[in-house]
Each structure stands twice: as structure tokens, then as C-alpha cells.
N, CA, C and O atoms as a CHARMM CRD file, in Angstrom:
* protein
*
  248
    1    1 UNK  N     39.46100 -18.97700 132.56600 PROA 1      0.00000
    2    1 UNK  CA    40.04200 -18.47200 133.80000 PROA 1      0.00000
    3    1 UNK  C     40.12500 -16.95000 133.73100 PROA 1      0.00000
    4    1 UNK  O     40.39900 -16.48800 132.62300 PROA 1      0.00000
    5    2 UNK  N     39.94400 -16.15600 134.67000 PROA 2      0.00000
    6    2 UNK  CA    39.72900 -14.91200 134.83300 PROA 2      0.00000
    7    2 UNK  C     41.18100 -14.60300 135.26400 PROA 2      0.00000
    8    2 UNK  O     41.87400 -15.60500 135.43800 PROA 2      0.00000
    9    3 UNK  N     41.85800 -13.23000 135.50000 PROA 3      0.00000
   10    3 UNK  CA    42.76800 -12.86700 135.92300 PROA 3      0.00000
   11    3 UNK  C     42.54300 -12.87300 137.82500 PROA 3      0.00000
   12    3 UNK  O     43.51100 -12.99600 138.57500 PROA 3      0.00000
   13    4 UNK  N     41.11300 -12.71800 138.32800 PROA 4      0.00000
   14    4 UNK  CA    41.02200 -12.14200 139.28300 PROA 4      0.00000
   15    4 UNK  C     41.41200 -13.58000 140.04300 PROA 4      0.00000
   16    4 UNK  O     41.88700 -13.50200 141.17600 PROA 4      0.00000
   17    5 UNK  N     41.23300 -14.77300 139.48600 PROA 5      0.00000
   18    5 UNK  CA    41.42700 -16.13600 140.25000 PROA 5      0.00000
   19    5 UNK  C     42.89700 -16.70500 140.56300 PROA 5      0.00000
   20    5 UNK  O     43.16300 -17.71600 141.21300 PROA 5      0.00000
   21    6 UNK  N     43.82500 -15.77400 139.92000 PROA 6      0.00000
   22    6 UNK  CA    45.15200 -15.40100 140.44700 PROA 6      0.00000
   23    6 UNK  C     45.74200 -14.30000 141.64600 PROA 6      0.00000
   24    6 UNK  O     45.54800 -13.09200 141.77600 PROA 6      0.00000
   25    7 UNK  N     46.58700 -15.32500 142.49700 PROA 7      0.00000
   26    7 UNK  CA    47.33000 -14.22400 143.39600 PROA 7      0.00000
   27    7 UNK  C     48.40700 -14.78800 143.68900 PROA 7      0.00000
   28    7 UNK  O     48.61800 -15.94600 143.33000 PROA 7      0.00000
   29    8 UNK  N     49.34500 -14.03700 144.44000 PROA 8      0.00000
   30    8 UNK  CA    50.62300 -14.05400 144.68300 PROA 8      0.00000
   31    8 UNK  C     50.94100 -16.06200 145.20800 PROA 8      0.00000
   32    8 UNK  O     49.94000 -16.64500 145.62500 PROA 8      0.00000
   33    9 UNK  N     51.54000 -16.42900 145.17300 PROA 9      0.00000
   34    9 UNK  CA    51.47000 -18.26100 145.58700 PROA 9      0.00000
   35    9 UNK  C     51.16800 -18.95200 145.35600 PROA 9      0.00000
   36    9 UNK  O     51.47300 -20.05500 145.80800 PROA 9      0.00000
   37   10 UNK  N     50.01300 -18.60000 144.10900 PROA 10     0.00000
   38   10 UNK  CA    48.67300 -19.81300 143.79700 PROA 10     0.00000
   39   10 UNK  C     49.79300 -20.45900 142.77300 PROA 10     0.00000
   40   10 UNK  O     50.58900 -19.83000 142.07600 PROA 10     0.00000
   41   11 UNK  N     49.63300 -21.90200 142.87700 PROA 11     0.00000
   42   11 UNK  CA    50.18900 -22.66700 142.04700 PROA 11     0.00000
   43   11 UNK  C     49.50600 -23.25600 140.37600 PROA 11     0.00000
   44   11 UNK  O     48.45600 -23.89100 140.47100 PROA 11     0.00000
   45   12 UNK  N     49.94100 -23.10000 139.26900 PROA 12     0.00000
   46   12 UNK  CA    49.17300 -23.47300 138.32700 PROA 12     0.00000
   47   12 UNK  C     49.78800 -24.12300 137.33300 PROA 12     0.00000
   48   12 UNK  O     50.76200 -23.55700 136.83500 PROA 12     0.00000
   49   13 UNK  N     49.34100 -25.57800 136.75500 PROA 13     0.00000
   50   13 UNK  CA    49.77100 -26.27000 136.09500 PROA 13     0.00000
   51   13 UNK  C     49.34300 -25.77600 134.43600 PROA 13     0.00000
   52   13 UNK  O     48.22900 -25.44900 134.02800 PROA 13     0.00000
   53   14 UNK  N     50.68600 -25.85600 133.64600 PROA 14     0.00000
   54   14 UNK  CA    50.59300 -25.07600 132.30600 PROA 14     0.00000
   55   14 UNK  C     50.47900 -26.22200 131.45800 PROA 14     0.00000
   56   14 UNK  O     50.61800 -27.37400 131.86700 PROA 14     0.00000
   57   15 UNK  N     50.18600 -25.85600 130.09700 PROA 15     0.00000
   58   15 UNK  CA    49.71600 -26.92400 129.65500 PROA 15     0.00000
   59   15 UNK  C     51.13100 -27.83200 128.88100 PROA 15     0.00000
   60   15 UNK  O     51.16900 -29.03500 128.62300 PROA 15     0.00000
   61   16 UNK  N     52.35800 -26.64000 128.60600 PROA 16     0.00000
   62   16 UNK  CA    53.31900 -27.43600 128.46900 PROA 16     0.00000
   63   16 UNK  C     54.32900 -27.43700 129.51900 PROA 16     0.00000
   64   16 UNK  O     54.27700 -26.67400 130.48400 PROA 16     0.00000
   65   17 UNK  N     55.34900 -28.38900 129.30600 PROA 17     0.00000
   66   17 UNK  CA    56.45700 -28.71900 130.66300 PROA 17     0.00000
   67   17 UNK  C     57.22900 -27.78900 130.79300 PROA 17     0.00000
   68   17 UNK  O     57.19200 -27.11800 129.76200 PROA 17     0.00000
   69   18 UNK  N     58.08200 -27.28400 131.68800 PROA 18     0.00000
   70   18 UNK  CA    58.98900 -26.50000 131.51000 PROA 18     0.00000
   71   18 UNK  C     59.89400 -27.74300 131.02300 PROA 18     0.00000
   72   18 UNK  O     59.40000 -28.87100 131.00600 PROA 18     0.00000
   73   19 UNK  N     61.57100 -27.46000 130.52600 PROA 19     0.00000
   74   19 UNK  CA    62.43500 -28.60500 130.45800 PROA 19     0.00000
   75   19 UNK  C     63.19600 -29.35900 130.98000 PROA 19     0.00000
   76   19 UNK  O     63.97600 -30.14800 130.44500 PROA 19     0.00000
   77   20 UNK  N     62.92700 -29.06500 132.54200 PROA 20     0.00000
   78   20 UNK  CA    63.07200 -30.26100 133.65800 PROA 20     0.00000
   79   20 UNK  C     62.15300 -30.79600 133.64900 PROA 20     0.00000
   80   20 UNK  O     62.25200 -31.57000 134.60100 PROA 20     0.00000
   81   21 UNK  N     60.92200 -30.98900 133.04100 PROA 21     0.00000
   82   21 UNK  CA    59.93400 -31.94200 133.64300 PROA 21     0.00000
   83   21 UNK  C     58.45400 -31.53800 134.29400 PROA 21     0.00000
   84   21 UNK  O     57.40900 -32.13000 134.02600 PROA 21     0.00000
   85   22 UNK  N     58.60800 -30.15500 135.40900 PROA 22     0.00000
   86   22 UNK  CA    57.59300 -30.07100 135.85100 PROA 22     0.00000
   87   22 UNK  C     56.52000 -28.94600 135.08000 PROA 22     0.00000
   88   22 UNK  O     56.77700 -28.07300 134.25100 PROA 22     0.00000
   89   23 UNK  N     55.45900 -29.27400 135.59500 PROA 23     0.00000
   90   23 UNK  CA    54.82800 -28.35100 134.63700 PROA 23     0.00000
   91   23 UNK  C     53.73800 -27.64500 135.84000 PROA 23     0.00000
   92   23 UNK  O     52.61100 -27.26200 135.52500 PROA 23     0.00000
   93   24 UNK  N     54.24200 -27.55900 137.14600 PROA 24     0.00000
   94   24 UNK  CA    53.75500 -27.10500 138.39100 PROA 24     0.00000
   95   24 UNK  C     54.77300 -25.43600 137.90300 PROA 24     0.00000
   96   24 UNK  O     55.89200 -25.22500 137.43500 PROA 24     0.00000
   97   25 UNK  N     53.95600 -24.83200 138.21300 PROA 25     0.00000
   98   25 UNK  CA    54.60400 -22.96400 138.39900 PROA 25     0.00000
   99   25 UNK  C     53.73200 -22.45000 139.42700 PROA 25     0.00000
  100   25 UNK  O     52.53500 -22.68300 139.59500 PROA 25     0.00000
  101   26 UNK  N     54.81600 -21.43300 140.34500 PROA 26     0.00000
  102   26 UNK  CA    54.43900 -20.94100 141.21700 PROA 26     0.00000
  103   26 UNK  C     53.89100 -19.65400 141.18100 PROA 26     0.00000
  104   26 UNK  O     54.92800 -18.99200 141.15000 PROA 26     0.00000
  105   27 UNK  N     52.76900 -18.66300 141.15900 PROA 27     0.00000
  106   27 UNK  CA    52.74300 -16.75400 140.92700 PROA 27     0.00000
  107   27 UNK  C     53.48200 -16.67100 142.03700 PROA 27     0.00000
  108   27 UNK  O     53.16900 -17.11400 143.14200 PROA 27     0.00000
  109   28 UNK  N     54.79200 -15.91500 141.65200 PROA 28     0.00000
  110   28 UNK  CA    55.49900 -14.88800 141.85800 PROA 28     0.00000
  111   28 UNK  C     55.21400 -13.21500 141.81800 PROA 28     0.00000
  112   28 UNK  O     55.38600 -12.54400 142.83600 PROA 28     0.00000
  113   29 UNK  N     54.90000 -12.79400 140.93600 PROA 29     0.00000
  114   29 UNK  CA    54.66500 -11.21400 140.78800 PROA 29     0.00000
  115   29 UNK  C     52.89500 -11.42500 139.67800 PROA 29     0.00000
  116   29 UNK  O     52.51200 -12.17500 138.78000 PROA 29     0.00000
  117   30 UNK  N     52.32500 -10.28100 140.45600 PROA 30     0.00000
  118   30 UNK  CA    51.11700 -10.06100 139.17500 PROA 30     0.00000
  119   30 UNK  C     51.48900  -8.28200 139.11100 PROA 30     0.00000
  120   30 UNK  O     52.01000  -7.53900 139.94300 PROA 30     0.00000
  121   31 UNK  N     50.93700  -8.03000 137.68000 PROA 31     0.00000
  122   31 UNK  CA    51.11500  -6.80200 137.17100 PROA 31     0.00000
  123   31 UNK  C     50.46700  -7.02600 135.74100 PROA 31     0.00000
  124   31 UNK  O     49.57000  -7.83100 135.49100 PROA 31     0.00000
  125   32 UNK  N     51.03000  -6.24500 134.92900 PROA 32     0.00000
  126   32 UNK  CA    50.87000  -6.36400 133.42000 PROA 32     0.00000
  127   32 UNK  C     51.45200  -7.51900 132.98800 PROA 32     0.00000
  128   32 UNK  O     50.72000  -8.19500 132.26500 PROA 32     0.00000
  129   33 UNK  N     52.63900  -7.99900 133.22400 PROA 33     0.00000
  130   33 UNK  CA    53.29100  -8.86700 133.33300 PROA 33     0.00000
  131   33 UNK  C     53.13200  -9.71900 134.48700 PROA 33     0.00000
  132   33 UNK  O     52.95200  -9.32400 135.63900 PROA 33     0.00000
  133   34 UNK  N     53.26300 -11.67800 133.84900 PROA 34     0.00000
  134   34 UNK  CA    53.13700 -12.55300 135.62500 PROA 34     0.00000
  135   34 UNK  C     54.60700 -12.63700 135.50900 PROA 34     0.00000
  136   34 UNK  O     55.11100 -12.49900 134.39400 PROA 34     0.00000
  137   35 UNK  N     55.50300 -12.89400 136.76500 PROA 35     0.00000
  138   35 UNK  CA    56.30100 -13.84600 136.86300 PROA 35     0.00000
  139   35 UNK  C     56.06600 -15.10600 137.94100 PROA 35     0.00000
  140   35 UNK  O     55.58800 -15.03900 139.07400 PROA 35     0.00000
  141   36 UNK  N     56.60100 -16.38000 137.15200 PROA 36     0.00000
  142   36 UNK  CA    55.96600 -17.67500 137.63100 PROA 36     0.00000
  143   36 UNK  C     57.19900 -18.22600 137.94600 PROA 36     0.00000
  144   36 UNK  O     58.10000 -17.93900 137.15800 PROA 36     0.00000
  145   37 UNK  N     57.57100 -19.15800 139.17000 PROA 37     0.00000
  146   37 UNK  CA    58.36300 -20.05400 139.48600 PROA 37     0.00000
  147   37 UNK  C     58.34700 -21.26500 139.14700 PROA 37     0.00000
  148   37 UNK  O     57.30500 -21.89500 139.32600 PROA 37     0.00000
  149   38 UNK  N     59.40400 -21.86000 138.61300 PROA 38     0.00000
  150   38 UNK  CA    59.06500 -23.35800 138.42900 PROA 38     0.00000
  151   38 UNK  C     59.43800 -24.26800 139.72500 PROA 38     0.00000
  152   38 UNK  O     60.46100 -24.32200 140.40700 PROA 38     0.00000
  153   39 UNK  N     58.26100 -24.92500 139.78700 PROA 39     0.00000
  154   39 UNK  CA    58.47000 -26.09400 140.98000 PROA 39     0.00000
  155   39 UNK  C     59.39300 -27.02300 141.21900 PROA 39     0.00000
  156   39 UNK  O     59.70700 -27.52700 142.29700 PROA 39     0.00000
  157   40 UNK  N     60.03700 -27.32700 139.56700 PROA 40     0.00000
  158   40 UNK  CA    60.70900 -28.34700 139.70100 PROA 40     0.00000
  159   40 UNK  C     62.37200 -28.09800 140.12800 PROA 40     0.00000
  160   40 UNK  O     62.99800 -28.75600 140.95900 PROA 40     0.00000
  161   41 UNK  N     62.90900 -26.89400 139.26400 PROA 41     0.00000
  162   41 UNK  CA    63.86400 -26.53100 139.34900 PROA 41     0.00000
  163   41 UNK  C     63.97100 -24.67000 139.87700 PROA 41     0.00000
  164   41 UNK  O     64.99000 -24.01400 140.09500 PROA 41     0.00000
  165   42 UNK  N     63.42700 -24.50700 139.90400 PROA 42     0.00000
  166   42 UNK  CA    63.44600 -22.77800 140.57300 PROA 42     0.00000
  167   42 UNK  C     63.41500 -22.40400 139.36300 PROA 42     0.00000
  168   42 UNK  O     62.26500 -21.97200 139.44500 PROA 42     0.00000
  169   43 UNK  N     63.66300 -22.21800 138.41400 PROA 43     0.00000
  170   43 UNK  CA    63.89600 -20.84400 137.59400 PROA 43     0.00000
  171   43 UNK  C     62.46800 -19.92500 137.36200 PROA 43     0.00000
  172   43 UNK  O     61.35100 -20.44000 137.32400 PROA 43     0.00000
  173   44 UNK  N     62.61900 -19.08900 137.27900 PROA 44     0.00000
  174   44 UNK  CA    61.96900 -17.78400 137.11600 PROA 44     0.00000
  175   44 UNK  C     61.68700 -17.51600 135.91300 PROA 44     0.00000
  176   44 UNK  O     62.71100 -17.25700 135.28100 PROA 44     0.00000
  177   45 UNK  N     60.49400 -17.44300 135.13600 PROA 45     0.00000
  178   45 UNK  CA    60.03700 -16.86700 133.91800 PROA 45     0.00000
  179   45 UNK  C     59.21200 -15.97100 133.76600 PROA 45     0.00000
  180   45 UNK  O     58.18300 -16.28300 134.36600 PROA 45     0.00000
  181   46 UNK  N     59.08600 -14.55800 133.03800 PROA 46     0.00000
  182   46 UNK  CA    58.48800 -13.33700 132.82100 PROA 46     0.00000
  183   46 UNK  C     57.27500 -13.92200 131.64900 PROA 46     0.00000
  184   46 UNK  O     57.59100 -14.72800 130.77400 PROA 46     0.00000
  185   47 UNK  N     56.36600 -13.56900 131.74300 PROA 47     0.00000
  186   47 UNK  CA    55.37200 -13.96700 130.58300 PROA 47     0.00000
  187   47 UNK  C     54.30600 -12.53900 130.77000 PROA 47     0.00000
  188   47 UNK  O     54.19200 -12.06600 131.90100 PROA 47     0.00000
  189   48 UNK  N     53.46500 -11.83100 129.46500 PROA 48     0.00000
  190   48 UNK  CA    52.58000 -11.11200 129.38700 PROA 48     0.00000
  191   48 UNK  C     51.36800 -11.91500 130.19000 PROA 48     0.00000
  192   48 UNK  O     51.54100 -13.06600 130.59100 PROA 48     0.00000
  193   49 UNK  N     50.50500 -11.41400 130.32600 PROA 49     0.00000
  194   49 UNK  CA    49.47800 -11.89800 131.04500 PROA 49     0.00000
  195   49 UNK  C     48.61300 -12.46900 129.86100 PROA 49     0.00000
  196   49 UNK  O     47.84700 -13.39100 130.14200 PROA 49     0.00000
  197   50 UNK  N     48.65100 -12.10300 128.82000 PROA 50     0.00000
  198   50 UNK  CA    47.48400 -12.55800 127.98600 PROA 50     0.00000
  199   50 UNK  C     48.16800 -14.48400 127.38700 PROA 50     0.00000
  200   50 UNK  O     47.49000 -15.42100 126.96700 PROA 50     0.00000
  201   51 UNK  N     49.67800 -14.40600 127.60500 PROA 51     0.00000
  202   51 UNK  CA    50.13300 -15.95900 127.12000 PROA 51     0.00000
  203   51 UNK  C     50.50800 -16.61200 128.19400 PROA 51     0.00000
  204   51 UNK  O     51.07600 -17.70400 128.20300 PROA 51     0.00000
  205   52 UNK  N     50.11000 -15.77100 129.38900 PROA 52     0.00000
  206   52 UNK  CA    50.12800 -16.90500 130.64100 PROA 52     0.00000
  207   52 UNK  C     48.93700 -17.11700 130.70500 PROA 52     0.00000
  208   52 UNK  O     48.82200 -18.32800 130.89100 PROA 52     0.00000
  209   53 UNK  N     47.73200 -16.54000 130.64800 PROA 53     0.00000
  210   53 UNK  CA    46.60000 -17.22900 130.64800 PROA 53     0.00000
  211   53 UNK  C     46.49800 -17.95700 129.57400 PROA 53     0.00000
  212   53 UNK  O     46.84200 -19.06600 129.98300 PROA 53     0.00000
  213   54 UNK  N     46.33500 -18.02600 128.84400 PROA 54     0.00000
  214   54 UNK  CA    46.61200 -18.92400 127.43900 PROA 54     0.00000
  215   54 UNK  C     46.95200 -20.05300 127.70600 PROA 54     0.00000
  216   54 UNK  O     46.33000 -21.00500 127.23600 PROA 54     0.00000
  217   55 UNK  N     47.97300 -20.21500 128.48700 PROA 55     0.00000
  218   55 UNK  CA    48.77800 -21.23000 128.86800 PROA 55     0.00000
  219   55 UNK  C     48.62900 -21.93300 130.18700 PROA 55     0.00000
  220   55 UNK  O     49.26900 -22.96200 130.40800 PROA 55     0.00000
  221   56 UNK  N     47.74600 -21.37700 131.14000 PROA 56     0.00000
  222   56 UNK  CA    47.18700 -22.18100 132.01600 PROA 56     0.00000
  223   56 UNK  C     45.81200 -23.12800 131.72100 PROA 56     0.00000
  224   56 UNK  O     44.70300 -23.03700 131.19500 PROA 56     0.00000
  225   57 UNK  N     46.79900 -24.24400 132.53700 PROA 57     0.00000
  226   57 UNK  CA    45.77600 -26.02400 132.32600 PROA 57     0.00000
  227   57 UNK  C     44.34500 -25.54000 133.48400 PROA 57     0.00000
  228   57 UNK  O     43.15500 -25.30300 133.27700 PROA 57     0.00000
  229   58 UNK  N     45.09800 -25.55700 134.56400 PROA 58     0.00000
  230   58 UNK  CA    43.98100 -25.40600 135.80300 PROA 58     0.00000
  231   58 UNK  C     45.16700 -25.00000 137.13000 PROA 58     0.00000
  232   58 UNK  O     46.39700 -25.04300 137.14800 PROA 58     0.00000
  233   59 UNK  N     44.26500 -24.65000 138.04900 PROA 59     0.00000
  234   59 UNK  CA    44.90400 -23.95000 138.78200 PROA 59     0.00000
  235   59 UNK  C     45.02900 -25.11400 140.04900 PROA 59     0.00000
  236   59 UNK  O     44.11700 -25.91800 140.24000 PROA 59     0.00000
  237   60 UNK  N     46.07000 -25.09800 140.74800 PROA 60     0.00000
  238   60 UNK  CA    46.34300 -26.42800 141.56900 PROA 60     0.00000
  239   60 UNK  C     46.04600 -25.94400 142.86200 PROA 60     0.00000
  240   60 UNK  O     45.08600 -26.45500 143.43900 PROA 60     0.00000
  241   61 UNK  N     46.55000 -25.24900 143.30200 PROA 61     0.00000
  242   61 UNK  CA    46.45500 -24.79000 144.82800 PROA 61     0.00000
  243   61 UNK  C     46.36700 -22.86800 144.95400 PROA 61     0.00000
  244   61 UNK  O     47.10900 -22.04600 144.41700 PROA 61     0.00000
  245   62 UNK  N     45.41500 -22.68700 145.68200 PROA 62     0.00000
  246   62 UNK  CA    45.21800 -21.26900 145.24500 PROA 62     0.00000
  247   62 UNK  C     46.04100 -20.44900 146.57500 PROA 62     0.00000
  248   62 UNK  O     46.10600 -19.22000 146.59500 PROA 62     0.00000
């Protein structure tokens, strides 16, 4: 996955769960840093870009 196949809304399933369960995250912010929403429960997580890509399964809804 490229960085450029990310934008603001696109939804992307990670390869582990958050700890409610879902493993749906929403892009929130792109920069140097992503921040991603979780689907299941809202919370908000900051990740570098190089261990959020890392960590994306496939991308669900762009």
C-alpha cells in the first residue's frame, strides 16, 4: 500500500483489533503522523506513518 491510497475518511481494516473488538479505523488526520478513529468505540489513536502502514490489512472504503 502506498501512502498516496490514503485520505481523509477512507476506512481501513488493521491487522490487529483495537480492544473493543473492531478492527475497522477511520483516517482522521494525514501528515507525518496518521490519526485513525476507531469504528467501534470512537477513540482516537496517533500512529507514525511508517507503523500505520505496517499495520494496514486492506483498505475498506476509500
Amino acid at each position: 500500500m502506498q501512502s498516496s491510497d490514503y485520505s481523509l475518511g477512507t476506512v481501513v481494516k488493521m491487522k490487529k483489533p483495537h480492544p473493543c473488538g473492531s478492527d475497522l479505523w477511520e483516517v482522521v488526520r494525514l501528515g507525518a503522523d496518521i490519526k485513525i478513529s476507531c469504528q467501534g468505540c470512537g477513540r482516537i489513536v496517533m500512529l507514525s506513518r511508517s507503523k500505520f502502514e505496517k499495520g494496514v490489512k486492506k483498505i475498506e472504503k476509500a
